[in-house]
C-alpha positions as CSV (number, residue, x, y, z in Angstrom):
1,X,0.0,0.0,0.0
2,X,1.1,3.8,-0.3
3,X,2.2,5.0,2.9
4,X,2.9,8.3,3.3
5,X,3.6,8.7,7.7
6,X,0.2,10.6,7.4
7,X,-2.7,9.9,9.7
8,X,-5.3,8.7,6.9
9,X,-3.1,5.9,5.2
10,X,-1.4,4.8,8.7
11,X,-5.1,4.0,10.2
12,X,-5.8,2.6,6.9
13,X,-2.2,0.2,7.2
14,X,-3.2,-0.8,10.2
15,X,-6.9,-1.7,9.4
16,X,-5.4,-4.3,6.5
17,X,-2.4,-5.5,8.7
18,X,-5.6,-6.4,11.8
19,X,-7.4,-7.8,8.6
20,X,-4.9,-10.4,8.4
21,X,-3.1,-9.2,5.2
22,X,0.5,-9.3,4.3
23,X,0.8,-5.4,4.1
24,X,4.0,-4.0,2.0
25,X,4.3,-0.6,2.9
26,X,5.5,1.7,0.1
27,X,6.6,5.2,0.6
28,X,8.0,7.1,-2.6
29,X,10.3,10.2,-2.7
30,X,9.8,13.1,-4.8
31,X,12.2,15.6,-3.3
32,X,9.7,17.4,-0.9
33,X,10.6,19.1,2.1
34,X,8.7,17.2,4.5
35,X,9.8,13.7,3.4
36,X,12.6,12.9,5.7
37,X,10.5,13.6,9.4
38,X,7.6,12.0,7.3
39,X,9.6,8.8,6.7
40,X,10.7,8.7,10.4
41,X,7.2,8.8,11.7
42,X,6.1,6.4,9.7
43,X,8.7,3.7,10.7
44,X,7.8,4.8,14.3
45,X,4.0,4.3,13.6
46,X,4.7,0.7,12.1
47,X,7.6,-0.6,14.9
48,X,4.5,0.7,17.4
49,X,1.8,-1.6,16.0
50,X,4.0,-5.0,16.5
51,X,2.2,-6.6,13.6
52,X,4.5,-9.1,11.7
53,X,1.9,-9.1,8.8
54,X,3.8,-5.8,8.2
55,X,6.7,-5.9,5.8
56,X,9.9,-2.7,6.0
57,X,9.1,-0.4,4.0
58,X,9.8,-0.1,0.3
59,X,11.6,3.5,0.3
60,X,11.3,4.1,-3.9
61,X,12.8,7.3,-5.7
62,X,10.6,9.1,-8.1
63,X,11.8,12.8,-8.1
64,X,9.8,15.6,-9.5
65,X,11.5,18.8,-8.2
66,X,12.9,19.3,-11.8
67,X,9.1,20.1,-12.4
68,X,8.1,21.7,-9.9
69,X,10.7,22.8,-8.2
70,X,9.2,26.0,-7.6
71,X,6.2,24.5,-5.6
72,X,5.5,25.3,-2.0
73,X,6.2,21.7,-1.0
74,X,9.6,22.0,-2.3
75,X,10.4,26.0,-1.5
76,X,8.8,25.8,2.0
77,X,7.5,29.5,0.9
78,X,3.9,30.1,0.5
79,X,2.9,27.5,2.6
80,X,-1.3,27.3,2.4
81,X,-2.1,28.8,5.6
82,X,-4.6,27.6,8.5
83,X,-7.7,28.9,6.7
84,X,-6.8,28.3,3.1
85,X,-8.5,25.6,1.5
86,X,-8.2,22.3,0.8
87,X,-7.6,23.0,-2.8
88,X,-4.5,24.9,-2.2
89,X,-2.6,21.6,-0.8
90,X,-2.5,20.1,-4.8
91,X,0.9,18.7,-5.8
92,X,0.4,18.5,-9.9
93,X,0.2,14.8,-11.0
94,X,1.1,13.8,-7.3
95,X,-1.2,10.4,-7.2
96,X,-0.3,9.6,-11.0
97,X,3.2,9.7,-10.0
98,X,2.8,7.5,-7.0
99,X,0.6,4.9,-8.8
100,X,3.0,4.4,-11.3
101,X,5.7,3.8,-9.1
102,X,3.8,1.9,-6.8
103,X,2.8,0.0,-10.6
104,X,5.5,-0.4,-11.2
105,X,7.0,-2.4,-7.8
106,X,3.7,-4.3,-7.6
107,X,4.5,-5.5,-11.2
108,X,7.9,-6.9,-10.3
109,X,6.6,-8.4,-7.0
110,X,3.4,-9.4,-8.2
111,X,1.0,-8.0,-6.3
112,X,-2.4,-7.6,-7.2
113,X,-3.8,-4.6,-5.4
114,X,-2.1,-1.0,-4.4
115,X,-4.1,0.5,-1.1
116,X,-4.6,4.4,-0.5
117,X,-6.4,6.5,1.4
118,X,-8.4,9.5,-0.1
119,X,-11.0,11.1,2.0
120,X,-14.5,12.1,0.8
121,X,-13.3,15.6,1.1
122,X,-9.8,15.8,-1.3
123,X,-11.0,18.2,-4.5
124,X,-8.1,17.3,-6.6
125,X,-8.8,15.7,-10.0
126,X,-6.3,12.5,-9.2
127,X,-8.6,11.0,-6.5
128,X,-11.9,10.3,-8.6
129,X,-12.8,7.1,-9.2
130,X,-12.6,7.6,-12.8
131,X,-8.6,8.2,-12.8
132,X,-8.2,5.4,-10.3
133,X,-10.6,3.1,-12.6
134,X,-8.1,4.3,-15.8
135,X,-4.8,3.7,-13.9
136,X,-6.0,-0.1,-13.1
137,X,-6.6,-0.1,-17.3
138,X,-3.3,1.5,-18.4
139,X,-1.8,-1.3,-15.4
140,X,-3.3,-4.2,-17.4
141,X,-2.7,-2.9,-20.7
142,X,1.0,-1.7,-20.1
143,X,2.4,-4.5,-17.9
144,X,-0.3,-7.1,-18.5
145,X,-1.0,-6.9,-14.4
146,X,-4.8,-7.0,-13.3
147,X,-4.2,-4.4,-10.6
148,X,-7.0,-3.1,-8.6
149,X,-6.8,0.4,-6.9
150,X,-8.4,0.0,-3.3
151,X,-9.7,3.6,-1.6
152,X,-11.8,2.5,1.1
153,X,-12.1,5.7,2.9
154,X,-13.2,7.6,-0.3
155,X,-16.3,7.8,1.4
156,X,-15.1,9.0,5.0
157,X,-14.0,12.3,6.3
158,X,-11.0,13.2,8.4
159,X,-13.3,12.8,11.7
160,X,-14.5,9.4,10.6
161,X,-10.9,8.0,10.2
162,X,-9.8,9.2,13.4
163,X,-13.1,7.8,15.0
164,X,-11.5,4.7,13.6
165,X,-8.1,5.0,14.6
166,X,-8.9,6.1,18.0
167,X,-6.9,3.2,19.5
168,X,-3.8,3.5,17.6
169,X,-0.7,6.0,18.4
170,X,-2.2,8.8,16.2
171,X,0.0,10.9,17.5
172,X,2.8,8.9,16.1
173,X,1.7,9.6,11.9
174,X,2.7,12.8,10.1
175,X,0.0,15.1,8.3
176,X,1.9,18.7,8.0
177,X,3.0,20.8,5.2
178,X,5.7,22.9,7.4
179,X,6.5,20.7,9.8
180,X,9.0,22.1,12.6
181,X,11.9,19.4,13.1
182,X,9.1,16.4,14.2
183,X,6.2,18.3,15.2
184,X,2.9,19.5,13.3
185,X,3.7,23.3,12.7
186,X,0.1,24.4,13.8
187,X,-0.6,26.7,10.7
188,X,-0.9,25.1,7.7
189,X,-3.9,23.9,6.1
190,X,-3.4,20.2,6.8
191,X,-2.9,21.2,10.2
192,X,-6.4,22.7,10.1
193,X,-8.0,19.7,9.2
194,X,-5.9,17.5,11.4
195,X,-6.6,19.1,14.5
196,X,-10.3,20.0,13.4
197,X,-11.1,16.8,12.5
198,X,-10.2,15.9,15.9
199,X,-12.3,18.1,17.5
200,X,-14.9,16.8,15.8
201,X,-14.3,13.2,16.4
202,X,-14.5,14.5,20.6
203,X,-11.1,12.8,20.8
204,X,-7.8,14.2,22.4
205,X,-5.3,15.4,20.0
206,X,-2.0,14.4,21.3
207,X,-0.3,15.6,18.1
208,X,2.6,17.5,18.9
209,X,2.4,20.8,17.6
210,X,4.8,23.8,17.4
211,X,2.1,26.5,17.9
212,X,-1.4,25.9,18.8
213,X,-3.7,25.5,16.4
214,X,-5.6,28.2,14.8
């Protein structure tokens, strides 16, 4: 599955590894600011769940900073602030590059299915069904692999997840744009919806943060 260190696709690793599934965790680097903490967390998340279900993770290099190397996730300037909205986190082509990594090691290892975790609420055109449905097609037709795309919190919000997650080390997953050293920077947008979404789940946030949020 894509892992990322972020809250959605830990919960959503740990759901499939308590499933009883052989889980290969994938995380790939594109050169973005944030990946190195965001790779550290996620280690930390998995080592804390003791599953043996639960392969190391597959650390794969797809860089994209010759692109867009003037982006906000590379620069660190700009970062969308705590009221922005969700819109303004879009990487261009971020979940077609992934998939076709991911594609790519699933092809050599032969595995059938790639796992990720878009919420009901991402805008961005690269987590509709429809591009997820034409990525499985280009799979089959390109590398004759009948992949399936799984996205079982399409339907969920942030809330939701954490509602499900509620007994896992949340506080031990990633989901910052500007994060200070290890800890949440408290301003971003995907701070925003971290720490809102746990207000709304009427759970404590233990995420450390640099500055309160809001």
């Amino acid at each position: 599955m894509l892992a990322s260190g972020g809250l959605d696709s830990s919960v959503l690793l740990a759901e499939l590894a308590r499933e009883g599934r052989r889980v290969f965790p994938i995380y790939i680097r594109a050169g973005l600011r944030w990946e190195k903490v965001e790779l550290a967390t996620l280690r930390k998340f998995i080592a804390a769940l003791r599953r043996d279900n639960i392969e190391e993770v597959a650390v794969l290099n797809f860089p994209t900073v010759d692109i867009v190397h003037d982006h906000w996730s590379v620069t660190g300037k700009a970062v969308p602030g705590y009221r922005a909205s969700l819109a303004s986190n879009y990487i261009p082509g971020r979940n077609l590059s992934l998939l076709t990594k991911a594609a790519m090691f699933c092809a050599r290892n032969r595995i059938g299915a790639i796992a990720m975790a878009p919420l009901e609420s991402n805008p961005f055109p690269d987590a509709r069904p429809q591009f997820f449905r034409a990525v499985e097609h280009a799979v089959k037709l390109g590398m004759e692999l009948p992949l399936r795309i799984l996205t079982p919190f399409a339907g969920l919000e942030k809330s939701d997840v954490i509602k499900k997650g509620r007994a896992l080390p949340l506080e031990l997953t990633l989901s910052c744009a500007n994060p200070r050293g290890s800890r949440h920077c408290g301003a971003c947008t995907k701070c925003a919806e971290r720490a809102e979404g746990f207000r709304e789940a009427g759970i404590a946030d233990l995420t450390p943060y640099a500055r309160r949020p809001g």
